[in-house]
FINUMAR-789160 format. One record per residue (C-alpha): z, y, x. Coordinates in steps of 0.1 Angstrom, whole numbers, padded with zeros to 4 digits, always signed. Layout:
// residues N
ZYX ...
//
This chain:
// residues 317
-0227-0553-0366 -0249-0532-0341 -0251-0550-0309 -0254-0526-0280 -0271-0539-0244 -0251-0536-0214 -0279-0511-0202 -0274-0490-0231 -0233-0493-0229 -0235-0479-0191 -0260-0451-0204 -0236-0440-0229 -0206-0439-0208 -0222-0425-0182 -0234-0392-0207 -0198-0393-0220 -0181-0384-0181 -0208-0363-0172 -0204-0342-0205 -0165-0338-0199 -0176-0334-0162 -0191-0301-0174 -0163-0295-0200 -0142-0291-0171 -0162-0272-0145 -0166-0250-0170 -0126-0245-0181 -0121-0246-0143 -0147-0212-0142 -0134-0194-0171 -0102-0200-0157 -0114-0184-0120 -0132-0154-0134 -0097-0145-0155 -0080-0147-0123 -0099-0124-0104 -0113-0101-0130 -0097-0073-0112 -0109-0088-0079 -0119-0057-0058 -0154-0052-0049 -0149-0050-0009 -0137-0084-0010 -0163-0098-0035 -0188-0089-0005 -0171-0108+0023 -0170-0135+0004 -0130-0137+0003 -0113-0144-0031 -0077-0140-0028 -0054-0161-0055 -0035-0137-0078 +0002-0133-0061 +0027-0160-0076 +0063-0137-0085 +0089-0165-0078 +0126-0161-0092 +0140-0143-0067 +0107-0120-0067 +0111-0114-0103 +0152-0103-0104 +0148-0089-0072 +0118-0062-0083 +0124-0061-0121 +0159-0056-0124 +0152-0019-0138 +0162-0001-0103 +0145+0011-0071 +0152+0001-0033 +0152+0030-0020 +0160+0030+0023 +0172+0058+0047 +0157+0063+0079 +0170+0086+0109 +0133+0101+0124 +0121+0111+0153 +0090+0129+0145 +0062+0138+0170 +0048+0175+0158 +0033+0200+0183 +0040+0185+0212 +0073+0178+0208 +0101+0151+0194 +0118+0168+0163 +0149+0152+0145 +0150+0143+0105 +0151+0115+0080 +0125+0102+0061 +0127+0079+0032 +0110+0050+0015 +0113+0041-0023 +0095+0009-0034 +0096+0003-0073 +0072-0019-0094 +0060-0002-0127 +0032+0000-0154 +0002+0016-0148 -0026+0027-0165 -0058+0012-0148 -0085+0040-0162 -0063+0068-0161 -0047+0058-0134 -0010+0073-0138 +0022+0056-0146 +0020+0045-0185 +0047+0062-0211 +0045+0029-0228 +0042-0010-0222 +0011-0024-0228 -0004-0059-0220 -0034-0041-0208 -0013-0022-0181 -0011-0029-0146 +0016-0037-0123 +0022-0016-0095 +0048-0021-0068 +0048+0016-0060 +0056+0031-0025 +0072+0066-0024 +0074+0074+0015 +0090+0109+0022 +0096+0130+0058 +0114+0156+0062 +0122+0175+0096 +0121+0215+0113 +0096+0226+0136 +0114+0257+0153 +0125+0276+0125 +0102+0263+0097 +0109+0231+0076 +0081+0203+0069 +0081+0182+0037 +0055+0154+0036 +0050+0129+0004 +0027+0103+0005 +0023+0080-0029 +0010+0046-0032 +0002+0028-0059 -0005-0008-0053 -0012-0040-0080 +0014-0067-0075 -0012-0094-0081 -0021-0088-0046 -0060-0091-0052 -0073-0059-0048 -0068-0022-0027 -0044+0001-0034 -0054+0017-0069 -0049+0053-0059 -0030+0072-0035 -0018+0108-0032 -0002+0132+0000 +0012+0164+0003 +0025+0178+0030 +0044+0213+0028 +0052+0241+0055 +0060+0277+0059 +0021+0282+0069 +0012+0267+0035 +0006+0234+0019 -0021+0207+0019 -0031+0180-0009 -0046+0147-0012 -0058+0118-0037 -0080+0088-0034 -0087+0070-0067 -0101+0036-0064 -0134+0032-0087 -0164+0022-0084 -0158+0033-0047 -0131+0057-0034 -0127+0086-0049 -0115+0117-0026 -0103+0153-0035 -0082+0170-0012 -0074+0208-0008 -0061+0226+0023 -0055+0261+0029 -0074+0261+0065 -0110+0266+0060 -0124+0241+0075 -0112+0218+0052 -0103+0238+0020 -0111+0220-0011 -0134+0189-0008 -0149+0161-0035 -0160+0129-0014 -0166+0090-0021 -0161+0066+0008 -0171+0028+0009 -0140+0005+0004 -0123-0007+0030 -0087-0011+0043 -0065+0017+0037 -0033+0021+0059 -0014+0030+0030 -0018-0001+0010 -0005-0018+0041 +0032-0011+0032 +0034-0024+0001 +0015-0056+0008 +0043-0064+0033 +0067-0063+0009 +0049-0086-0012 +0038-0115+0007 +0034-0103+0049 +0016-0133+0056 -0014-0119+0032 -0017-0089+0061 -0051-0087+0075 -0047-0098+0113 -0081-0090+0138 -0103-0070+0141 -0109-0047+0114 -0125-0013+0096 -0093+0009+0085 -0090+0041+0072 -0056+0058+0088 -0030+0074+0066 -0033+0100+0045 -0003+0117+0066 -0021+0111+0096 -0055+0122+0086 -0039+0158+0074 -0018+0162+0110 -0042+0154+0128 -0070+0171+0106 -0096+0141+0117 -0125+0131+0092 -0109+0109+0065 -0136+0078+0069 -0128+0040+0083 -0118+0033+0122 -0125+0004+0143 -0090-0011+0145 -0074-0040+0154 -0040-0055+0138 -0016-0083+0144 +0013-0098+0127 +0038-0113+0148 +0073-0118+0147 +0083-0097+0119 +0064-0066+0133 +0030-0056+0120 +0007-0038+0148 -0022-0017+0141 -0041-0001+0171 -0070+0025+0164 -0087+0024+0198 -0107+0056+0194 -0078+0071+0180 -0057+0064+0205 -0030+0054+0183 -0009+0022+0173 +0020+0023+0144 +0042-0012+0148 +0062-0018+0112 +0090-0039+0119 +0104-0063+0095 +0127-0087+0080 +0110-0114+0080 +0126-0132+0052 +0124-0121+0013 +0122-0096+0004 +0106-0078+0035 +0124-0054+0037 +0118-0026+0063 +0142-0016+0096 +0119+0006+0111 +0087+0011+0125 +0065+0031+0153 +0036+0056+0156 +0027+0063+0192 -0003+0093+0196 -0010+0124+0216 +0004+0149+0201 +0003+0184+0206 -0022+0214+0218 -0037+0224+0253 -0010+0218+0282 +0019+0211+0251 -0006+0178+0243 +0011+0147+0253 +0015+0108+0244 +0045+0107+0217 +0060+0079+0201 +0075+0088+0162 +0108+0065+0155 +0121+0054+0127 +0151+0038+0123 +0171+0020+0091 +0203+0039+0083 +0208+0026+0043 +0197+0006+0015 +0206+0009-0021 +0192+0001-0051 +0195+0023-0081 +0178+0037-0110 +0176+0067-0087 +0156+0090-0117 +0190+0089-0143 +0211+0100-0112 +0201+0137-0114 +0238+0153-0117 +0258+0169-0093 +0286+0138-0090 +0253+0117-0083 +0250+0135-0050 +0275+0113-0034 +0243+0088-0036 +0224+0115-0010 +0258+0107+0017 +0259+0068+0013 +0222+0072+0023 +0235+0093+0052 +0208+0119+0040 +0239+0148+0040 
//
């Protein structure tokens, strides 16, 4: 039999816990990097990591029952000056998306995506001229990273406007227009907040919000109306309540989202208070909101005429 010192016992023990020591500092680091492979840039420089977004029970029937929430609104919407009546509505619906391409995927695939995707509609008359404004975005449920692309159009007698942000290596920006100062543009921007993405986040975890003082780049809506560069703002935000406050002090502007504070976060209303108008018609006004309906429904097979009786339980007729 080998005899084996007491020296040479500790020795060997000693290379034995720091070897599975390593072992699992390195399962433990494999197991990080998978987490946040997708872990946006913007957030790899200030040093903030967020843990993928755990989808409890409730989360999981509530968002993947094969339907949409969609949610009525009765608006009052600031345009030239002036308070005009008209709904606006948001659908929220979580769906595969294709990460390069970045479009909705015709097929599952455990390389896809999961967006909880925000639809956000207005609709309203300005004299004798109807607006229609659309604003898409598409944002990953794993709550780690910025919205992966985003898309507005806004449509008017004088003519229409378009624009898309893809989120690559930075953001990506074409937008057309038919005014000629803006017409049709290609930019990139450095990452940072986006409004947009703001929405959707709430309705996954509204504690995750940013809160301070921040860099944010306004709306895509807001941006067109107001036909200001499209670049990040100094703006400050707060969460308090159940109402979500951004203020964009060289804006002059503040939106307040309020919110049941409760799963699953769903929105009553909110707030957008700017000066709106031209010359002597330019004046501080305050867009409303209000909740009129909530349904959820696989709103894209309801597309017959008897399925219109959806449009009046919405108290959109």
């Amino acid at each position: 039999m080998i005899k084996i010192s007491n020296f040479k016992r500790l020795t060997i023990v000693s290379v034995f816990f720091f070897g599975l020591l390593l072992s699992c500092n390195e399962s433990q680091t494999d197991k990080h990097q998978v987490l946040h492979t997708n872990t946006d840039i913007a957030l790899k420089e200030n040093k903030v990591l967020k843990p993928s977004f755990k989808q409890s029970e409730d989360f999981k029937n509530y968002w993947y029952s094969g339907t949409a929430e969609i949610t009525s609104y009765q608006l009052e919407q600031a345009r030239y000056g002036e308070l005009r009546d008209g709904h606006a509505v948001l659908v929220f619906v979580t769906e595969d998306f294709l990460p390069e391409k970045q479009v909705k995927a015709d097929n599952y695939n455990k390389a896809n995506t999961s967006i909880l995707k925000l639809n956000a509609t207005k609709t309203f008359n300005t004299g004798v001229y109807p607006y229609s404004i659309m604003q898409s975005t598409f944002y990953p449920v794993s709550n780690t990273e910025h919205a992966i692309k985003l898309s507005c159009s806004v449509q008017e007698w004088c003519g229409h406007v378009y624009s898309q942000l893809n989120n690559r290596d930075q953001f990506e920006i074409t937008s057309h227009s038919y005014f000629e100062r803006e017409a049709d543009q290609d930019l990139k921007l450095d990452k940072a907040i986006l409004e947009n993405e703001l929405w959707p986040q709430l309705r996954l975890d509204p504690k995750s919000l940013p809160v301070g003082d921040l860099e944010i780049i306004p709306s895509l809506e807001y941006v067109r109306l107001k036909h200001i560069e499209l670049k990040a703002y100094p703006a400050n935000a707060q969460l308090e309540n159940g109402v979500y406050t951004i203020t964009y002090p060289d804006l002059n502007r503040q939106i307040a989202i309020h919110f049941n504070a409760q799963f699953p976060f769903d929105i009553s209303g909110w707030e957008e208070t700017y000066k709106d108008g031209y010359g002597i018609n330019a004046k501080t006004l305050t867009t409303k909101a209000t909740k009129l309906k909530t349904i959820k429904s696989p709103y894209w097979s309801k597309n017959s005429n008897d399925d219109e009786v959806l449009r009046k339980e919405l108290g959109l007729e």
